[in-house]
N, C-alpha and C positions, 0 to 999 in steps of 0.2 A: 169382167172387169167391172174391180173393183169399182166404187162409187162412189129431206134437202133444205131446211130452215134452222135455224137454229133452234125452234122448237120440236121441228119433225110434227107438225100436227096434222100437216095438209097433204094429202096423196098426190098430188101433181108437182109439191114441190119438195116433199119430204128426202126425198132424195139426192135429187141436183146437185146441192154441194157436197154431198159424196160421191155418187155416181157416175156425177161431170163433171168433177175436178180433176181431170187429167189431161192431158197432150194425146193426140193420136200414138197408135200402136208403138214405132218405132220411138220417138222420143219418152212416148213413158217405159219401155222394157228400160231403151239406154240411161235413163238417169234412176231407175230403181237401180242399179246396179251400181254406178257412180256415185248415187245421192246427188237431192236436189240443192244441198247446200254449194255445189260447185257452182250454181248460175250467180251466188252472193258472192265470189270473190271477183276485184278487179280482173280484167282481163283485157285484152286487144279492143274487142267492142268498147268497153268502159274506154280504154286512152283514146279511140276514134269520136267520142262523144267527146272529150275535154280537148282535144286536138282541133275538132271543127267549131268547138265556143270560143277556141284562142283564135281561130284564123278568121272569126266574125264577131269582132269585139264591137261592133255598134250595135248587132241584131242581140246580142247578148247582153250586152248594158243595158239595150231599151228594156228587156224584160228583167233584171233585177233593180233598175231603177223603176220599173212600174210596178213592184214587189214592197220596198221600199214605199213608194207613195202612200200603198194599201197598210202598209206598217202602221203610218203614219194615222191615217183614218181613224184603223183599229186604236190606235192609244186614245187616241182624243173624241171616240164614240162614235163617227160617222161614216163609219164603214156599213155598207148593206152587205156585205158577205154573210150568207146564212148556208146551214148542211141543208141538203132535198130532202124534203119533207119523208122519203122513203127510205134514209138511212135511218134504221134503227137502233144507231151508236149513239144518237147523239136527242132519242126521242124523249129523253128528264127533263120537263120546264127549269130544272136549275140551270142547264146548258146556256139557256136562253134569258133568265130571270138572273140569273147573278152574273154581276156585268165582270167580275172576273174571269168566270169563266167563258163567258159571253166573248171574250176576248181571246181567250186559248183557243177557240175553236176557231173563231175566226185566221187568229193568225196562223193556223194547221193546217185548213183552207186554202188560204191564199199561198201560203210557200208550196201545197200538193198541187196546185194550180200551174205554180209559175214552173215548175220539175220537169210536169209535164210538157208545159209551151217550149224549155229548153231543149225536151226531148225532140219533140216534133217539127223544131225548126232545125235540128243540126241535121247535116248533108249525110246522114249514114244509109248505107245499103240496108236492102230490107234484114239481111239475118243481124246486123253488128244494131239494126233500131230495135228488134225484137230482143234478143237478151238484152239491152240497157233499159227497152222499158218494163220488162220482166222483175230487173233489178229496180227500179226505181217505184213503181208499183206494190213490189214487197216493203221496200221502207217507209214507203207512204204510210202503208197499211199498220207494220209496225210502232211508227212513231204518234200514232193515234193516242188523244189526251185521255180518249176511255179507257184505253189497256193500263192507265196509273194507278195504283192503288189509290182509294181516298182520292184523290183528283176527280177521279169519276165519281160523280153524284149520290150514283146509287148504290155503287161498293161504300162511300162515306156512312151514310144513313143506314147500310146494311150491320154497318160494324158497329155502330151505336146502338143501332135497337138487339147486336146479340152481345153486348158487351165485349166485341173482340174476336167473336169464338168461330163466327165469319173466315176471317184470315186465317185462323188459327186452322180451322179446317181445309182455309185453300192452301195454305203451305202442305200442309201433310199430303195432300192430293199432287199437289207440284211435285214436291220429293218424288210420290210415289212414282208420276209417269217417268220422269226425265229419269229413274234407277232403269228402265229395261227399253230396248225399241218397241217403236218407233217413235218417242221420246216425243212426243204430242201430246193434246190433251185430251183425255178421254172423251169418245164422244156419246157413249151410250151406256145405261145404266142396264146389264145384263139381267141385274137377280133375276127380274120377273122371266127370263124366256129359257126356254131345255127343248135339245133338240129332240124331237121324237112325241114331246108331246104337246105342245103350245104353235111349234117350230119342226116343217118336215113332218107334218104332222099325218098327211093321207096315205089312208090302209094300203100295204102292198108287202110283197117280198121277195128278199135278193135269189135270184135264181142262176147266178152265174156271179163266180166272183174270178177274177187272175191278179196278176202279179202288179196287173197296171188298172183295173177298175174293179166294181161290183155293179150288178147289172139288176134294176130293180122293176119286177113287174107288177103294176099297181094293180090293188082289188078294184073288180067290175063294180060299179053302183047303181048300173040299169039291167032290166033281166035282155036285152038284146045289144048286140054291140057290132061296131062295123067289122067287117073280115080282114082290112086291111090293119093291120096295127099298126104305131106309132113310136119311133124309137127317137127319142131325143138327146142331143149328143151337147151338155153343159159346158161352161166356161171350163177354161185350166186357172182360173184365177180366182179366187174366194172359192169356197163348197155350191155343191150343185142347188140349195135349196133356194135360192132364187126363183127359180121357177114353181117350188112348192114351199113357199110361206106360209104366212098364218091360214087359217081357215076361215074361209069369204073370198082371200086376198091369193089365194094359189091358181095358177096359171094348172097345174096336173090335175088339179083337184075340178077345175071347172069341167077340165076336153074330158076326164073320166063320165063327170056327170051326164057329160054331151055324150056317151055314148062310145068312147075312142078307146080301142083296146093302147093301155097307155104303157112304156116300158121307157126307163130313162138312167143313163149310165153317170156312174157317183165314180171320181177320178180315187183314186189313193193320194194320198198327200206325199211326192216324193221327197226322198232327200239325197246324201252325199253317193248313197248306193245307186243309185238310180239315175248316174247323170248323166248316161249314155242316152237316155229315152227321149227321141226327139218326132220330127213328122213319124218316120218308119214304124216309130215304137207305138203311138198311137190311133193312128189310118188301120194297123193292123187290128188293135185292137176295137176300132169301132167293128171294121169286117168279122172281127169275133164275135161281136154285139149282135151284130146284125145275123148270122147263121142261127145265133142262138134263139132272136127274136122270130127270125123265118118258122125253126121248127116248133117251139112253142105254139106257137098261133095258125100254124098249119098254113102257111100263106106263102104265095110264090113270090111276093110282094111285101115291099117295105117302105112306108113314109118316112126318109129321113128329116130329122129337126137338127135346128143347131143356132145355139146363142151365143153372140160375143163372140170371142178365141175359137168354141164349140162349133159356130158357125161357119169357121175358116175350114177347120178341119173337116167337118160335114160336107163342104163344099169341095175338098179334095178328095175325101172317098168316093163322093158321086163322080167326078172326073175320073177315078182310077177304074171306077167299074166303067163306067161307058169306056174309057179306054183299052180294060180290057177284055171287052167281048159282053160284059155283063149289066148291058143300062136298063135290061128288062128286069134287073130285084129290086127298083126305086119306082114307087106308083109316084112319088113327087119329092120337092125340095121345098122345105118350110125355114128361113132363116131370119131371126130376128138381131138389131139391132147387132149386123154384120158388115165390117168393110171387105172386099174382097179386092175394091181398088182403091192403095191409098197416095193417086196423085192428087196434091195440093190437100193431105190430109195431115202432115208433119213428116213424108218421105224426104230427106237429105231436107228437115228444116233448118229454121232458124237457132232451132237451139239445140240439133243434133247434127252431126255429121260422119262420114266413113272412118273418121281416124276415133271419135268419142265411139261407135260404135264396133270397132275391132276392140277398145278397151274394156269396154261392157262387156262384151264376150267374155272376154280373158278373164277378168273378174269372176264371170260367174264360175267357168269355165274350172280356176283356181277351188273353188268354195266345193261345188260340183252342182250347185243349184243358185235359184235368186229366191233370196227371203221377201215371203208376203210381208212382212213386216215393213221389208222396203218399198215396197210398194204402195201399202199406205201411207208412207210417207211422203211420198210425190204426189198422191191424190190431193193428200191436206195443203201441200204446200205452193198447189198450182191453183186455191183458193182460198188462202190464206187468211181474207177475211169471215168467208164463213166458216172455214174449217179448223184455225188454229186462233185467233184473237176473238171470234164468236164465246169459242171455249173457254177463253183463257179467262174470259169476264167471268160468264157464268160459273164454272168450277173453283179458279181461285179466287177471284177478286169480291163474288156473293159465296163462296164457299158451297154453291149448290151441285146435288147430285144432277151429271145430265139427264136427258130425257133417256127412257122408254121407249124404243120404236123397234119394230121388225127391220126395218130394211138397212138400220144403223149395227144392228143386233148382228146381221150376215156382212154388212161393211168391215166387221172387225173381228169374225171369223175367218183370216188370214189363212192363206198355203201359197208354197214353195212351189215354184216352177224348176223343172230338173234344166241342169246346164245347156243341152244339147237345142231344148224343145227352145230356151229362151232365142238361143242362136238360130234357129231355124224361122222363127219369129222376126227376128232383128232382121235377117236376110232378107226374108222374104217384103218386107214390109219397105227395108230402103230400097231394094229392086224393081219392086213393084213388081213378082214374078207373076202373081196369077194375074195378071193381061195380057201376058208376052207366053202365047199357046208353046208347053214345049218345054219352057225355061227352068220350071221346077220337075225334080224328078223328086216322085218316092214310090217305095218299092222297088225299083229298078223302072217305072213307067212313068213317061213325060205328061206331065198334067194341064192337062186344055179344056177350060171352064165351056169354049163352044159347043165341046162333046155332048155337053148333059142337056141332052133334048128334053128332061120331062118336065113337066110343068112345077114353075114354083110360086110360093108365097112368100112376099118377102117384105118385114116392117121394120121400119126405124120411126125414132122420133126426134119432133123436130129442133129440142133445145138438147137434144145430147151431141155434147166435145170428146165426149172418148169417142165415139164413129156416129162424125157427123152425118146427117141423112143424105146430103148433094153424094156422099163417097157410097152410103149405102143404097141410094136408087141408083149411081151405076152398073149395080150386081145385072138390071135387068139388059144391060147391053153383052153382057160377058156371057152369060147362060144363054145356050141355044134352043129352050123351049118358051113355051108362054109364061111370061109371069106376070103376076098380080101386085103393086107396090102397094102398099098401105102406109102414112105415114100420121103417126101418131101424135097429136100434140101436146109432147112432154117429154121428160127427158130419158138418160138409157135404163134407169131399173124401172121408173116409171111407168117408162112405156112395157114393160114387164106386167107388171104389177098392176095391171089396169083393169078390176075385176066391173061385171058391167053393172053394178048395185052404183058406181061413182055415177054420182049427178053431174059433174062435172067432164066426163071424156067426153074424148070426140077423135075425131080422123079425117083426114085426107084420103080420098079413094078414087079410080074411075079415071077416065082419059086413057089415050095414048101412050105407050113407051116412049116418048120421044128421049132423043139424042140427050138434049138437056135437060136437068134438072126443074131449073124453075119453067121453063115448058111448060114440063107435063106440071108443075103445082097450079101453073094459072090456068090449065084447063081440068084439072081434080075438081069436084065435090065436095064440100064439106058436112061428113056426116055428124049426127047427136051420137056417143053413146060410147061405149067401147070396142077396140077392134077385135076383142075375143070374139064377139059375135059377129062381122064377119068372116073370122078364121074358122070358125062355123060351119058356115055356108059354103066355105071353099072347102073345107076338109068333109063334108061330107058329099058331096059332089065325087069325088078322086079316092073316097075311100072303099069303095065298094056298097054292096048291100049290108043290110042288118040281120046279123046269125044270132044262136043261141050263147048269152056270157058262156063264159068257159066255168066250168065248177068250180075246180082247184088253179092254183097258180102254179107254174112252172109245168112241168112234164115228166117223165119218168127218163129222159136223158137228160134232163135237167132241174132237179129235184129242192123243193125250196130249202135255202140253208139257212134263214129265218127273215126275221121280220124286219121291212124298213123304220127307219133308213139306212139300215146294214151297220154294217163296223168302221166302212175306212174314212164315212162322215165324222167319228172323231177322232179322228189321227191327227195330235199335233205336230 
């Protein structure tokens, strides 16, 4: 899942507002299917917020007669209302030097101000305050004086110095997004990236393809390599190449260097044909991964991985084999940036519930899939200043091409989740099944996280809201072997993407399991560096010794069918 500046220039933040602009699990599958524009329409919460300002008409007057006052100020120049010096909407000394506009901003301010005080003093329950300030938050954002053509500063000046051609180019840009979904503004300027050679770019080949993945074993880059191999099991939402970005910047491309015989499964993009394929369809299919990675690699033994979605599922195959007789083909459990529990993560939130969620079902249910499209759409809209009025300056209002980036480049590399998988998801997440040993069946076998005695590694970071970290250090209470938390300080692609050349990383490691979260953060470490290195350290520990690389890739029962990143990488 899906996914940080408006310029994308910084690896710590490059991401964030795409990769953490979402709702946990279950409210973002339910409103990619509804669309997020349903939290903009009045509603129950909306009349419960106008019903508690009628029944407190003194607390309500004081705050729009103190609205008013500041009105007053701003006309006549003595208002000190100023934006934080870290909003960069408002960073053109004209903002500030021409007292007209000096004054629009001011009074933008002061009425976002007073919106919010109405919000926070009326009597509403937590979910009817959360969707009004949801809703009141987006218009804030929208009603901003920089999203005006020519009002803003520097769309003015932009347009003078190209005679026009500014607008001229942001209209045509405009047109273009809002003609197809997900009818936002473009956030990345593709020409420069092609998968296979910029992008997904480390040597290997598909040695197992079916119906529901292609299975890819990476070339060796050391002449020794550990015995145990590596099967990494990617998100079901945007392409796998997340983990194998640019070059520097690939997560595949480092554990290869380190040594890790590496193999990692690239989903098919499903669609209407495909909308049966839910847990059953792909548990199976890792099990297929994994026979296939067993005899390749000549190992009795298999390091499972799994990121995101990948991570969930990963974490139900190791459940299904310990429960069925089978916990000796996992030498461990390596899950990044995974909820496996998601109480107090957005399960039966504020702004999703069982009746919104039997509809999202049906929805998709009807289509036979949920469009990535829509998906991106709830990403941008759940951070709407960086993700849709960030854009909407740069693209139309300067007419400029967005940025360049890898990790914006896989943001809008979109796929479909089939019907089934979405509803298995949606269930599992407002159940909260995997805590409740038993409660989830696939295969025909009840799956209980206590089962899986092997040791795991497990990292999240700490500014990522698609799965918050408090939801992702619970994994280590749920799994019945040792694990290792690592917690990365950055968000969810980020903490991906965290090659150890960044001057900048660092990590949370060390202490206790304890029960709680912040617990064990105040007795953690704080290491320099990245946690590649040490996933390192832990993965060669559990991998075995160091044998001879293999010559060839694949095997004579599994014969290479060519070269990654395989084919169903570009399946639109």
């Amino acid at each position: 899942m899906s996914p940080d500046t408006t310029t994308a220039r910084d690896d710590d933040t490059a991401d964030a507002s795409v990769a953490d602009a979402a709702a946990p699990l279950d409210s973002l599958l339910v409103d990619a299917a509804l669309g997020p524009m349903r939290r903009f329409t009045p509603d129950s919460s909306t009349a419960a917020w106008a019903a508690s300002m009628v029944r407190h008409p003194r607390r309500t007057s004081s705050r729009l007669l103190g609205w008013a006052a500041e009105a007053g100020r701003i006309a006549t120049g003595s208002s000190e209302v100023a934006p934080d010096q870290r909003d960069r909407r408002f960073t053109d000394p004209a903002w500030s030097e021409n007292p007209l506009l000096r004054r629009v901003v001011q009074l933008y301010l002061a009425s976002g101000r007073t919106l919010e005080e109405l919000v926070a003093a009326a009597d509403l329950g937590t979910r009817d305050a959360a969707r009004v300030q949801f809703l009141v938050d987006n218009v804030v954002e929208a009603a901003s004086p920089s999203n005006v053509p020519l009002v803003n500063p520097t769309s003015a000046k932009t347009a003078i110095d190209t005679a026009g051609m500014s607008l001229v180019r942001g209209s045509r840009r405009l047109l273009t997004d809002v003609a197809s979904a997900p009818r936002i503004p473009e956030m990345v300027d593709r020409s420069g990236f092609e998968v296979g050679r910029n992008i997904a770019a480390t040597p290997g080949t598909v040695v197992l393809r079916t119906e529901v993945l292609e299975l890819i074993h990476y070339t060796p880059q050391t002449a020794k390599v550990r015995e145990t191999p590596v099967l990494v099991v990617p998100p079901t939402i945007n392409k796998y190449y997340a983990l194998d970005l640019a070059p520097g910047r690939s997560l595949v491309e480092h554990l290869v260097q380190q040594g890790q015989q590496m193999f990692l499964i690239s989903w098919r993009n499903p669609d209407a044909r495909h909308a049966a394929w839910g847990f059953d369809t792909y548990v199976r299919s890792i099990l297929e991964a994994l026979e296939a990675v067993e005899e390749i690699a000549g190992s009795d033994q298999v390091m499972l991985g799994g990121i995101c979605s990948g991570g969930i599922l990963a974490s139900i195959t190791a459940a299904y084999l310990a429960g069925t007789g089978q916990p000796d083909r996992l030498a461990g459990l390596l899950l990044a940036v995974t909820v496996l529990d998601n109480a107090d993560a957005g399960t039966v939130s504020a702004l999703t519930n069982p009746a919104l969620a039997e509809r999202a079902k049906q929805m998709s249910a009807r289509k036979g899939y949920l469009e990535g499209t829509a998906l991106a759409e709830v990403f941008a809209w759940l951070r709407p200043g960086d993700l849709i009025w960030n854009y909407w300056v740069n693209n139309y209002l300067l007419g400029k091409t967005p940025p360049a980036f890898d990790i914006l480049f896989w943001n809008a590399d979109t796929t479909r989740m089939s019907a089934a998988l979405h509803a298995d998801f949606v269930d599992m997440a407002m159940d909260n099944l995997l805590t409740r040993p038993g409660s989830l069946m696939v295969l025909g076998q009840p799956i209980d996280l206590g089962q899986v005695t092997v040791d795991a590694y497990v990292v999240a970071g700490i500014a990522d809201h698609i799965t918050p970290w408090e939801n992702c250090y619970r994994t280590t209470q749920l799994l019945g072997g040792d694990t290792r938390f690592v917690l990365s300080t950055s968000g969810h692609i980020a903490a991906l993407v965290n090659p150890p050349d960044n001057p900048k990383a660092s990590f949370f490691a060390g202490g206790d399991n304890a029960p709680d979260a912040q617990d064990w953060l105040r007795a953690a470490t704080k290491e320099q560096g990245s946690w590649w290195r040490d996933a390192d350290t832990w993965l060669a520990a559990h991998n075995g010794k160091k044998v001879a690389a293999p010559a060839e890739p694949g095997s004579a029962l599994h014969p290479p069918l060519g070269e990654a990143p395989g084919t169903y990488v570009f399946d639109k």
